[in-house]
C-alpha positions in Angstrom: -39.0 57.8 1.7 -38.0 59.1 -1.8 -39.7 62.5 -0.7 -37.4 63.0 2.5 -34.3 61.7 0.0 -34.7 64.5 -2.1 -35.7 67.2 0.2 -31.9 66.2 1.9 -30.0 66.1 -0.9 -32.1 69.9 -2.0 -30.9 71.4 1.6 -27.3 69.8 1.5 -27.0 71.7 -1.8 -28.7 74.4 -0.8 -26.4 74.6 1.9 -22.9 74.3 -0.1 -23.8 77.1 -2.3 -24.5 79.5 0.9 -20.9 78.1 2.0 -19.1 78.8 -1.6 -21.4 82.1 -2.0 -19.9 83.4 1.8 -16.6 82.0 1.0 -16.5 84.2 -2.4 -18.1 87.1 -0.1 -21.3 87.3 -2.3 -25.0 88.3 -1.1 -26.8 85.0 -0.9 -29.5 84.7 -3.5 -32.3 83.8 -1.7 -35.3 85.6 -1.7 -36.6 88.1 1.3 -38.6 86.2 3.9 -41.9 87.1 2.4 -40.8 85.6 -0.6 -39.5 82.4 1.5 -42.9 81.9 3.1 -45.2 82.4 0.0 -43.0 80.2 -2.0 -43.8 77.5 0.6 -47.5 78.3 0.8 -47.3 77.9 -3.1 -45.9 74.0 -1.8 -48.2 73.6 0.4 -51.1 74.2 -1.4 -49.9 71.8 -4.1 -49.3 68.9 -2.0 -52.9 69.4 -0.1 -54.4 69.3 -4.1 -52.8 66.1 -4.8 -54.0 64.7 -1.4 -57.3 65.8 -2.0 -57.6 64.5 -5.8 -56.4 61.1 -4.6 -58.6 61.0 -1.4 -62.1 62.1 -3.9 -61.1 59.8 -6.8 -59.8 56.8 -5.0 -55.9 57.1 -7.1 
């Protein structure tokens, strides 16, 4: 449950700063899609460590 509270309160403020940054007429500063996608291969790989040191050592 704490995961999914944080990952909401990450996209509401991701969101508000893409509504300030289009409000003030600024290029959003977000990575190209490439970027987007290995940044979340990069999380997905983490979490599937962590699952897998827990399932081998019994944590």
């Amino acid at each position: 449950m704490e995961f999914i509270k944080v990952a909401g309160m990450a996209i509401l403020g991701g969101w508000i700063i893409g509504v300030v940054f289009a409000w003030l007429k600024l290029p959003a500063p977000v990575p190209p899609l490439l970027g987007l996608i290995g940044a979340g291969a990069v999380l997905f790989g983490g979490y599937c460590y962590e699952l897998a040191f827990k399932l081998i050592f019994k944590h």
